[in-house]
C-alpha positions in Angstrom: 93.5 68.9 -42.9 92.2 65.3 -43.4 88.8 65.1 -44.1 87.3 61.7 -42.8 85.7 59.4 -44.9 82.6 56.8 -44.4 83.6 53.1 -45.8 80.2 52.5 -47.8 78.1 49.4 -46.0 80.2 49.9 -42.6 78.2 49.7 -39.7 77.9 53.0 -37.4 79.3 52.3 -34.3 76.6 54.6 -32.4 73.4 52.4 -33.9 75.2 49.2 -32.7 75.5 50.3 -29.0 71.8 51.4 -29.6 70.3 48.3 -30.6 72.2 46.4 -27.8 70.6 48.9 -25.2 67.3 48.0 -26.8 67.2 44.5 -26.3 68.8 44.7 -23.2 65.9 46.7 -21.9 63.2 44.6 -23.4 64.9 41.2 -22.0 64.6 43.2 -18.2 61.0 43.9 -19.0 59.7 40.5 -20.1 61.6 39.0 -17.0 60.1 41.5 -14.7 56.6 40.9 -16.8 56.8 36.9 -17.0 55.8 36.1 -13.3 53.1 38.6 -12.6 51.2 37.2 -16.4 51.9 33.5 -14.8 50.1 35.2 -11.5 47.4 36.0 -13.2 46.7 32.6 -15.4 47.5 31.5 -12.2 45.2 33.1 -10.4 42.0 32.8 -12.9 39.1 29.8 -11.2 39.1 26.8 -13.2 35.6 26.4 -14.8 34.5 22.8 -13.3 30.6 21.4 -14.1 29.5 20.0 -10.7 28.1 16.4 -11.0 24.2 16.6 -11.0 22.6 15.4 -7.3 21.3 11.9 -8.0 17.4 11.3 -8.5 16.0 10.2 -5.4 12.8 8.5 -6.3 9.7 10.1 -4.6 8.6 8.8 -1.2 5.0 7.4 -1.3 3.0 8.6 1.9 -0.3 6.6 2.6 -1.8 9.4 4.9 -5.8 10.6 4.3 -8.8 9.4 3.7 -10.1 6.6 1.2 -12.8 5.0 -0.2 -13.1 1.6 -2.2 -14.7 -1.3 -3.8 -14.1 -4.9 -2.9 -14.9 -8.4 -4.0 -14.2 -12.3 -3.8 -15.0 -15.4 -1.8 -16.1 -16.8 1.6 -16.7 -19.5 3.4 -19.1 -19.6 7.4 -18.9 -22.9 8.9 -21.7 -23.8 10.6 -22.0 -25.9 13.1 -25.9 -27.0 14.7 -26.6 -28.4 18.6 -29.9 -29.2 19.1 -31.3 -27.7 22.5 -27.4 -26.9 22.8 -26.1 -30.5 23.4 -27.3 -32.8 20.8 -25.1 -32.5 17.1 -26.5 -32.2 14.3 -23.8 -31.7 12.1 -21.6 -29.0 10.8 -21.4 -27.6 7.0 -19.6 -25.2 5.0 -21.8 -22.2 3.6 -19.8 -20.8 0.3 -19.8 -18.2 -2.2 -19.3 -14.7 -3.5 -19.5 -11.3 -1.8 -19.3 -7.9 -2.7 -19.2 -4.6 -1.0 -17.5 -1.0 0.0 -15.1 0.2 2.6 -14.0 3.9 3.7 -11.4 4.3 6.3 -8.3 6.7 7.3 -4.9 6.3 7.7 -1.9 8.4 8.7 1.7 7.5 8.2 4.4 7.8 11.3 7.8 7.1 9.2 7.2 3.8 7.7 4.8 3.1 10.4 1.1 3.0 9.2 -2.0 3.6 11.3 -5.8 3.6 10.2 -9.0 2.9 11.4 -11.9 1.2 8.4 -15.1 0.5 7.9 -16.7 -2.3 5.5 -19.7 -3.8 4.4 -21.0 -6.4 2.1 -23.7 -8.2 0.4 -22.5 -12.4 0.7 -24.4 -15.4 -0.6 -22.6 -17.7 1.1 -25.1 -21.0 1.5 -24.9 -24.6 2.5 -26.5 -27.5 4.2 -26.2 -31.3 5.6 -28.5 -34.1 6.8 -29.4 -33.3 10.5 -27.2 -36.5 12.7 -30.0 -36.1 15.1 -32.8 -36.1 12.7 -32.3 -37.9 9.7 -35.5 -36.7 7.8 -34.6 -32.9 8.5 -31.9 -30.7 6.0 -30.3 -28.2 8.1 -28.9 -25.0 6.3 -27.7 -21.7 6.8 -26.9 -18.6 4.4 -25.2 -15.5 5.4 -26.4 -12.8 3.2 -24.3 -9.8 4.6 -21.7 -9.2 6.9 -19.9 -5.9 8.5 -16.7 -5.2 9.5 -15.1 -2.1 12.1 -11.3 -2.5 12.4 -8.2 -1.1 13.6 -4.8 -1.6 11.1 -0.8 -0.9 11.5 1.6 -1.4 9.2 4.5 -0.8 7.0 5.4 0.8 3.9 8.0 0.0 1.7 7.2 3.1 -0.1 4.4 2.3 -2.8 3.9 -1.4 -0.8 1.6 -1.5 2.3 1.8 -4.7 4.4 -0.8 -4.4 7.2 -2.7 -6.5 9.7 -6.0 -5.2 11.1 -8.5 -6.6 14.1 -11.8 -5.3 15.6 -15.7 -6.3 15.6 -17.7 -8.3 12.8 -21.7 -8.4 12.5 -22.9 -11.2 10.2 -26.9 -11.5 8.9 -27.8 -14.9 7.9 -31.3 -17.2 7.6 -31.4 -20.4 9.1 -33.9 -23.5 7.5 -35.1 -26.6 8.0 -35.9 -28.3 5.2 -37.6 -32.2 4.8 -35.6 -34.8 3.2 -37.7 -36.5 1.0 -39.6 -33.5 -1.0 -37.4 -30.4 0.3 -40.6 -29.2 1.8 -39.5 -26.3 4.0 -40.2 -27.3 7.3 -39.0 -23.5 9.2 -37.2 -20.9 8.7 -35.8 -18.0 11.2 -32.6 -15.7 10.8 -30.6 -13.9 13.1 -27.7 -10.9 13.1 -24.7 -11.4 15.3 -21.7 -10.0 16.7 -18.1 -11.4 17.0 -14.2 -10.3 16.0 -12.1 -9.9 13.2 -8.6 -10.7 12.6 -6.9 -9.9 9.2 -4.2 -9.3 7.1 -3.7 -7.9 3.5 -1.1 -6.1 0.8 -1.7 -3.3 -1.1 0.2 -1.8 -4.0 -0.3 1.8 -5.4 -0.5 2.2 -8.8 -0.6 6.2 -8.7 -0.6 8.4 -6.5 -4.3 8.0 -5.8 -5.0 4.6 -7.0 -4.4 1.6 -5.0 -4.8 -2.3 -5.4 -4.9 -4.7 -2.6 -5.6 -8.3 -1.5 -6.9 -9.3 2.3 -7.6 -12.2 4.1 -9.7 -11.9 7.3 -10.8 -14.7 10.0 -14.3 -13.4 12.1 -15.3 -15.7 15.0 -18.7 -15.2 15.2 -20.7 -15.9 18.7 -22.9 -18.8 19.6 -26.7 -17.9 18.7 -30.0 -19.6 19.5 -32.2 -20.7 16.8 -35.6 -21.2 17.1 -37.7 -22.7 14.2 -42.2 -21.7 14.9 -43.3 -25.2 14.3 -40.2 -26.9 15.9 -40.1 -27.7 19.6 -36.7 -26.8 21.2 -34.0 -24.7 19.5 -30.4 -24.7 17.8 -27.2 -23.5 18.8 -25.5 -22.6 16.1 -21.6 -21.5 16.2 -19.8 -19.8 12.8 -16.9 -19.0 12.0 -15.9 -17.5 8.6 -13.2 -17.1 6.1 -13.3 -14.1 3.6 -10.4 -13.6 0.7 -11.1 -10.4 -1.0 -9.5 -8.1 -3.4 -9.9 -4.4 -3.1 -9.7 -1.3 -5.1 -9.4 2.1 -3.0 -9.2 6.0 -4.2 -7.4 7.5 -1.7 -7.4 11.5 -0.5 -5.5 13.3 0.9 -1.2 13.4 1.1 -0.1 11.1 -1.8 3.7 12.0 -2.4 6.2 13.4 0.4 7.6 16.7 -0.4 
């Protein structure tokens, strides 16, 4: 009997077909493995950072009450008509004026409505040689005049742009004065009514605070004059010119939600 012998380093034919089956079983599973891992990278959300909403700058709303200071210059032009027919002449009273206002206002859109009230002290004064009486000074001074109004508007957000109209009241003195030794000769005073037609721009600085310039144009009624030592009267007609600028507080809605 042969007895078989094992070449030393030969390779057993049994562990060769082994490692073959091996690696053929592990190629079949990492195919069958490769598309469901490429489903599931697949499948995982992508992380992206959404772009921040842009800053829209607040929206300034000019609703609610406010209250304020104003100041600045005028000018009532004066014109004298002795007994109503005869000319005497006209001047220009000038100076400064100072006073207050309070008023409401409520905002439609861009649209802006309000209603204000306004008073001041003025020391506008002036005077000319009388055309029908050449020894006589005619002047006038108005020393305080009111104002009820109506405004619209629009906003371009912090800038109002308005124009307002209503009634005026004016107070002023009337004199006669002489000539040669500005002896006063009479003296009377008057308060009268007329209109008011305006217009102005106001900035806010904050949310409260507000700054603002305003022109307004009041035609004031004819008025009789009488003077006690004078016989006969004056009709005097007015008309004034006011440029102001004004500083308001205002309550209320300031910025739109």
């Amino acid at each position: 009997m042969l007895l078989r012998r094992t070449v030393p380093g030969a390779i057993k034919r049994n562990d060769t077909g082994m490692k073959r089956l091996l690696i053929l079983i592990a190629s079949i599973a990492l195919g069958a493995a490769a598309p469901a891992f490429g489903a599931d990278l697949a499948g995982q959300p992508v992380n992206i950072k959404a772009p921040p909403f842009p800053v829209v700058a607040p929206i300034n709303d000019w609703s609610g009450y406010y209250i304020g200071l104003n100041g600045g210059w005028g000018s009532s032009h004066n014109c004298w008509d002795f007994n109503g027919g005869t000319s005497e002449g006209c001047h220009n009273s000038t100076g400064g004026t100072v006073g207050g206002q309070i008023g409401y206002r409520w905002q439609i859109f861009k649209t802006v409505y309000g209603i204000e009230g306004q008073g001041n002290w003025a020391d506008f004064s002036g005077s000319n040689v009388s055309s029908a009486f050449p020894a006589d000074t005619i002047g006038t001074k108005t020393d305080a005049f009111g104002l009820l109004t109506g405004h619209v508007g629009y906003a371009f957000n912090a800038v109002l742009l308005y124009a307002k109209g209503g009634a005026a009241v004016t107070s002023n003195t009337y004199h006669v004065n002489s000539v040669a030794n500005g002896t006063e000769l009479g003296r009377n005073n008057d308060v009268r009514w007329g209109g008011a037609l305006g217009a102005g721009a106001e900035v806010s600085l904050t949310p409260n605070w507000s700054v603002g310039l305003e022109y307004d144009h009041l035609f004031m009624q004819g008025s009789n004059v009488s003077f006690p030592t004078a016989i006969g009267f004056d009709r005097v007609h007015q008309d004034i010119d006011l440029v102001t600028a004004r500083l308001n507080y205002r309550f209320g809605p300031t910025l739109a939600k």
